[in-house]
MDTraj code that builds the backbone (N, CA, C; nanometers):
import mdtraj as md
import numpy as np

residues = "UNK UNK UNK UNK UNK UNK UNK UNK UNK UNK UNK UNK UNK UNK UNK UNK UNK UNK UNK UNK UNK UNK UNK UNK UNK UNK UNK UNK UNK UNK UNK UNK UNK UNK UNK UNK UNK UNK UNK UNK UNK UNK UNK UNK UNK UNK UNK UNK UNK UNK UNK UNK UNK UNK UNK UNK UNK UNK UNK UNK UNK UNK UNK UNK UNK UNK UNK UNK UNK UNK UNK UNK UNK UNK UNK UNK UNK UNK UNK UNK UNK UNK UNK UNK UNK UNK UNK UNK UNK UNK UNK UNK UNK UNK UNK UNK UNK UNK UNK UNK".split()
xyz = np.array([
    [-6.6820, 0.0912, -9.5928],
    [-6.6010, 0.0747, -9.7105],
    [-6.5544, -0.0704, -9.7164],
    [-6.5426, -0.1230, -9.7804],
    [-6.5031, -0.2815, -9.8649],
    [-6.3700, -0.2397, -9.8733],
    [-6.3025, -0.3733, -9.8400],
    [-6.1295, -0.4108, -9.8428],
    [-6.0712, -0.3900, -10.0088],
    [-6.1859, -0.3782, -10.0884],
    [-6.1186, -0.3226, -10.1999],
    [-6.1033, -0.1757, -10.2476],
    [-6.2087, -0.0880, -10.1923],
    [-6.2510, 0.0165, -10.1675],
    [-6.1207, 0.0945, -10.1072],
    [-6.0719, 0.0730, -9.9792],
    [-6.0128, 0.0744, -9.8674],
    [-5.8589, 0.0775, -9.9231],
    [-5.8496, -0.0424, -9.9806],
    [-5.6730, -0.0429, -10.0372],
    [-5.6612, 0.0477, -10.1634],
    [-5.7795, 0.1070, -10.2589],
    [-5.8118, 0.2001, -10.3391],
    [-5.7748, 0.3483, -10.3160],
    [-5.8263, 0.3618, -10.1603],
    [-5.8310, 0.4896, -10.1383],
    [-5.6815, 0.4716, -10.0398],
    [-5.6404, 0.3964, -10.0368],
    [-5.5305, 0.3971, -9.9240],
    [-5.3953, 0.4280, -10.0362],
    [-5.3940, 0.3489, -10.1898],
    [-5.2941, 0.3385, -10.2866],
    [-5.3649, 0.4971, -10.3486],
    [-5.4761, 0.5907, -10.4010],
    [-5.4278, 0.7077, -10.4011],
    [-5.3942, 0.8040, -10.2844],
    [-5.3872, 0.7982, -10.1892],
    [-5.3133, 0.8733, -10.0507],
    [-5.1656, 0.8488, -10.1021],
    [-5.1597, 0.7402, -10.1054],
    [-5.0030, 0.6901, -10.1081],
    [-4.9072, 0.7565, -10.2308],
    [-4.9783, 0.7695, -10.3370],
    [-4.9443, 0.7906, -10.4465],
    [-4.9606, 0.9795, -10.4258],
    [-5.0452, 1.0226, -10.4153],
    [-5.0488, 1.2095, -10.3752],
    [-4.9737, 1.2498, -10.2953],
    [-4.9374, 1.1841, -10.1973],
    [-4.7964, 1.2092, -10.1031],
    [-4.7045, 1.2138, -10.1352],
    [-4.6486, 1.0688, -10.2472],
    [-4.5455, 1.0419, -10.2850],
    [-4.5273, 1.2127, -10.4051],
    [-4.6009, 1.1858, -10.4749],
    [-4.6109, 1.2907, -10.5406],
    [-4.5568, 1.4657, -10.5046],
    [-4.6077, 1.4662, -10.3760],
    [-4.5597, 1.6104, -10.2776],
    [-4.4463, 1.5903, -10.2462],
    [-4.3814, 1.4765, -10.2863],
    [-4.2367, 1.4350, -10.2077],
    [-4.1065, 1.4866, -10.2454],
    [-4.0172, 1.5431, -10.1650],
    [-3.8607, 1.5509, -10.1734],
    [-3.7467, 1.4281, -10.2420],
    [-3.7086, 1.4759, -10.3734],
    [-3.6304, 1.3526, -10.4167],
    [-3.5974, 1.2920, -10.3489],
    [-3.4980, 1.3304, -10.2277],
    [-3.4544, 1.2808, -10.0930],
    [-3.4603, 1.1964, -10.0476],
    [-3.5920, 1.2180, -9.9940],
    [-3.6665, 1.1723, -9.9089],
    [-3.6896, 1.0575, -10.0160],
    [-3.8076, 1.0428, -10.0837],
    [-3.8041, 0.8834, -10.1936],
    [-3.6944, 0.8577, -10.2238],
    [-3.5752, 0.8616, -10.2483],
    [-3.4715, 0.7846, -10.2628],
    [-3.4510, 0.7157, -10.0755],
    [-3.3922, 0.7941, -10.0334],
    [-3.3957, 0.7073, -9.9033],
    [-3.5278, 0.6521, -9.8278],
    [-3.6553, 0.6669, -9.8724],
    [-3.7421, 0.5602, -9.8464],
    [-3.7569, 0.4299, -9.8864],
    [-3.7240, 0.4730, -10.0138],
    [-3.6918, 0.3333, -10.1480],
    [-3.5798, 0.2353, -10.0925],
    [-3.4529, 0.2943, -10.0407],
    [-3.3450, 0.2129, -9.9949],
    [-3.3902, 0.1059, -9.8978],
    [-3.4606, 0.2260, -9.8177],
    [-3.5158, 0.1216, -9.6912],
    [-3.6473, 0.0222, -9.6996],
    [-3.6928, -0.0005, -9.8266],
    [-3.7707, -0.0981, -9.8577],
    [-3.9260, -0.0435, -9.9211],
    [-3.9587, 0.0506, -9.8755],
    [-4.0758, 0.1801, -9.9288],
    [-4.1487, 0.1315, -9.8024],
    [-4.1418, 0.1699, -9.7413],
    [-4.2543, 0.1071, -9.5867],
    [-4.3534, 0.1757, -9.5807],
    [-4.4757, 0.0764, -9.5790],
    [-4.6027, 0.1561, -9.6171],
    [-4.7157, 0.0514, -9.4545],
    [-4.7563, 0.1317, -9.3762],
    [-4.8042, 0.1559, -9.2616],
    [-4.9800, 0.2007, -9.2668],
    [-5.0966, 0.0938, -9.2384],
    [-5.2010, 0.1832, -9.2637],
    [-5.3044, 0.1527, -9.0886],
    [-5.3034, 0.2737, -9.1122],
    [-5.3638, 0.3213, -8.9569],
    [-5.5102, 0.3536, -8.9313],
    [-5.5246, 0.3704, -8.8270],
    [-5.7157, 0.3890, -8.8171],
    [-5.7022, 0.5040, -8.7247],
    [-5.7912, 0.6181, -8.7690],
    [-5.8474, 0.7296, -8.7040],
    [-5.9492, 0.7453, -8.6702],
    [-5.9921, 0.8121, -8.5674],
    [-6.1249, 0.7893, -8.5088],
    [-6.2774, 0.8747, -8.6201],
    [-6.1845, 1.0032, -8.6922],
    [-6.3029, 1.0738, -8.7605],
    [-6.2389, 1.1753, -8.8822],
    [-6.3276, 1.1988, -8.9481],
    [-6.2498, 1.3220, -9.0459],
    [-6.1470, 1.4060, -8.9838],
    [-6.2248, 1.4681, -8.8298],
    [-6.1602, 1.5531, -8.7841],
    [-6.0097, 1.5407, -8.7758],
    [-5.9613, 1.3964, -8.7086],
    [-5.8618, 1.3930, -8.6907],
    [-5.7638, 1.3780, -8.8213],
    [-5.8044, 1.3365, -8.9211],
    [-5.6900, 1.3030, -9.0424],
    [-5.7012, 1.4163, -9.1024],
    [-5.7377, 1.5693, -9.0615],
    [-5.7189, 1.6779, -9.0809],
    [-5.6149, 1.7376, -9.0028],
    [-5.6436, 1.7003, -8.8531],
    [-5.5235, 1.7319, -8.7535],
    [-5.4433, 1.7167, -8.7622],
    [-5.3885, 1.5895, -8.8461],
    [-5.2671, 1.4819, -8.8790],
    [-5.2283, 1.5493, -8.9730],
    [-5.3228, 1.5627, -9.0671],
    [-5.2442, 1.6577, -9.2167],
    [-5.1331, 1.7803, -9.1719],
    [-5.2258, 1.8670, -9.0927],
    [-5.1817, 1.9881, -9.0862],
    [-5.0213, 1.9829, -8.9360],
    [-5.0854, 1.8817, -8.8539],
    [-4.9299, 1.8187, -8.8222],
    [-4.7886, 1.8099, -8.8611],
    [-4.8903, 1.6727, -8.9557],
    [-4.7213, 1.6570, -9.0632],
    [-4.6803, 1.7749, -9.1578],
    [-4.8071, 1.8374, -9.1955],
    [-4.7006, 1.9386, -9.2941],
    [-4.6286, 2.0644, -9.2001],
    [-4.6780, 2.0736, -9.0699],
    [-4.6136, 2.1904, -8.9740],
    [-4.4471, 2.1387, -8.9379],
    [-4.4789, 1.9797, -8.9533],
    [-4.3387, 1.8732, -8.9573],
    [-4.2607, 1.9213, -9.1157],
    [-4.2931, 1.9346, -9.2011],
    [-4.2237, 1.9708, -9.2938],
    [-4.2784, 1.8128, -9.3693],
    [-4.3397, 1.7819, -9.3273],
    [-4.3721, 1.5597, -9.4119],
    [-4.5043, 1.6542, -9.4743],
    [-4.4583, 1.5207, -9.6172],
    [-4.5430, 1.5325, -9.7375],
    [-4.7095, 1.4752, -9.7131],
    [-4.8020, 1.5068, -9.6830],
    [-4.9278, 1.4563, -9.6390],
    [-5.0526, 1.5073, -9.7664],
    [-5.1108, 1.3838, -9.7874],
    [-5.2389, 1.4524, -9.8688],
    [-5.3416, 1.3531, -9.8253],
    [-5.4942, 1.4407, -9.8369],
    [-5.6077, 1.3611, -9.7425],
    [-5.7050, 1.3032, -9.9227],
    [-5.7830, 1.1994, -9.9095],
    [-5.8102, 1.1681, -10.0014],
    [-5.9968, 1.1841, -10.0334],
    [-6.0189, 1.2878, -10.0930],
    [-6.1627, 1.2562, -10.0932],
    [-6.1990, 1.2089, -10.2089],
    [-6.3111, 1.0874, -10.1705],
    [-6.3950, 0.9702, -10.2763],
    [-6.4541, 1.0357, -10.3965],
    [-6.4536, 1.0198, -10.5252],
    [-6.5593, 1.1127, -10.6068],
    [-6.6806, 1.0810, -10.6084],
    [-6.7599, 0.9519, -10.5801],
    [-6.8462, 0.9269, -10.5448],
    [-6.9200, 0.7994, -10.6166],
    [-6.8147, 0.7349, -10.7275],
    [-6.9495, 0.6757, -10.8164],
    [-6.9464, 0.5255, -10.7819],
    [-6.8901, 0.5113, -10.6632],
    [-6.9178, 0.3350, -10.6008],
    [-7.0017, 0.3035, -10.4670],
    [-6.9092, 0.3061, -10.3488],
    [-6.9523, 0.2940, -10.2257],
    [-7.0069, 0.4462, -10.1631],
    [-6.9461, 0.5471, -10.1299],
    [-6.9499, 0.6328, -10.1301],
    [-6.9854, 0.7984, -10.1677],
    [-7.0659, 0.8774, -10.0839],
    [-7.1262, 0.9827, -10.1483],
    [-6.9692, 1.0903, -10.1952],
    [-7.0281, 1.1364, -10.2888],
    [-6.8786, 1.2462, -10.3259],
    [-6.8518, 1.3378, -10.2363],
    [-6.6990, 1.2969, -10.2265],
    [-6.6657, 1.4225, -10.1276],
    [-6.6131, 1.3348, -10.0406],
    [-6.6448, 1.2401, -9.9496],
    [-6.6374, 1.1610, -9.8407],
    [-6.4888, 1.1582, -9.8403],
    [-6.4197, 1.2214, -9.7399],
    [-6.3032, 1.1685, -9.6822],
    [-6.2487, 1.0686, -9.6564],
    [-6.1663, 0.9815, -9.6922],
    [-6.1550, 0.8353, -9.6712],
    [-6.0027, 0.7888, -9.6674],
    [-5.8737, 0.8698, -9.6911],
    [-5.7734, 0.8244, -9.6247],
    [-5.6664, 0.9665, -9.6039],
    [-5.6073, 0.9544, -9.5602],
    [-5.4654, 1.0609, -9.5013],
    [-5.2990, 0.9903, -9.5120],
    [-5.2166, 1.0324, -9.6350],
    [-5.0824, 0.9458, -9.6493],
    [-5.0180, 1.0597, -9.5685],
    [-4.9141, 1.0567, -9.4950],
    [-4.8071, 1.0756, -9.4479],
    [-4.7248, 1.0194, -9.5019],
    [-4.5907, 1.0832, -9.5598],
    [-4.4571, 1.0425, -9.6048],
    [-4.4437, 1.0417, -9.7471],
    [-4.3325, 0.9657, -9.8139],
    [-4.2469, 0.9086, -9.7456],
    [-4.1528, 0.9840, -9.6387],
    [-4.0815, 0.9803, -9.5499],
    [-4.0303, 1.0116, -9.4355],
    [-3.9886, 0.9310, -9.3605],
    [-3.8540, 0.9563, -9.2684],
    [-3.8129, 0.8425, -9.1418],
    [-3.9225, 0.7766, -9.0962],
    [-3.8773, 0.6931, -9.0286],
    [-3.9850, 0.6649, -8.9023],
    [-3.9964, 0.6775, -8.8114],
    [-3.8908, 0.7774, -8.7952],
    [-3.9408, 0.8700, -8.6553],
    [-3.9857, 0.9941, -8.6784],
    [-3.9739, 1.0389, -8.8003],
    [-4.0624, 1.1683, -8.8284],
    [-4.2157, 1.1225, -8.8446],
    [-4.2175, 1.0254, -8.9149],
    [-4.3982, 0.9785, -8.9176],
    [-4.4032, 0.9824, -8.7840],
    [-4.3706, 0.8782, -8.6993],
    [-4.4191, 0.8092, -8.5508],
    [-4.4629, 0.9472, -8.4960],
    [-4.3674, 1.0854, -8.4955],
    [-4.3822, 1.1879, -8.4409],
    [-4.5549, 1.2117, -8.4615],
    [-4.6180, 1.1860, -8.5657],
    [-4.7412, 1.2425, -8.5949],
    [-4.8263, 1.1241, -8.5643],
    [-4.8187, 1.0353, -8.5666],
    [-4.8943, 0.8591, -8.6201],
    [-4.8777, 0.8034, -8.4770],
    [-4.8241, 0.8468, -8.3877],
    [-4.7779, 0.7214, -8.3113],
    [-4.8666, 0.6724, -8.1950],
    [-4.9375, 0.7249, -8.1911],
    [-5.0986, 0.7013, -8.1286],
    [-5.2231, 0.6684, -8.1826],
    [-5.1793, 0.6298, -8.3138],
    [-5.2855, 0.5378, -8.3496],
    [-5.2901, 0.3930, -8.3752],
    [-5.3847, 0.3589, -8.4149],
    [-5.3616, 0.1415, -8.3985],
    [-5.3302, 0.1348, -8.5311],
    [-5.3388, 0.0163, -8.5296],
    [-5.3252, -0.0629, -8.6848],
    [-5.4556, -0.0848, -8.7054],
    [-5.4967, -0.0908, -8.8711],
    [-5.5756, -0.1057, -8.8933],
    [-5.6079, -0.2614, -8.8998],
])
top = md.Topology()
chain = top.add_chain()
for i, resn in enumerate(residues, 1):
    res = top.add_residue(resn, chain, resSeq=i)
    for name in ("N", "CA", "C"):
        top.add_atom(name, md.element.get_by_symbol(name[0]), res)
traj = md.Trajectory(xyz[None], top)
């Protein structure tokens, strides 16, 4: 995937999460600046694991699949948002992975 591709699929994750979100919760994310964190997973598998993680956490998570008409065949899995949420409720799920 291309760095434009990439921040594409990373800004709708971001946006479908936000979307699943607790007024709450986006108001006090917003206070604290909207902190946005993007991470690398080793395979589909895992940003499925992560999903079903954070939502067992009670955190707003949605996984993003590509429709297909650029880089990518349709369907292709290509990002996982967590939050908005503390940052110690993310870290709880995230905190073993790198930076991208």
């Amino acid at each position: 995937m291309g760095a434009g591709k990439l921040a594409a699929q990373v800004a709708h994750a971001s946006l479908a999460a936000y979307e699943k979100s607790d007024p709450d919760a986006v108001a006090e994310w917003q206070r604290g600046g909207g902190k946005k964190i993007v991470l690398r997973a080793d395979d589909e598998r895992t940003l499925f694991e992560l999903k079903e993680t954070a939502e067992s956490a009670g955190l707003p998570a949605a996984v993003v699949r590509d429709a297909g008409h650029t880089q990518l065949e349709p369907g292709t899995v290509t990002a996982l948002a967590i939050g908005p949420a503390g940052d110690d409720a993310v870290d709880a799920v995230t905190g073993d992975l790198s930076l991208y």
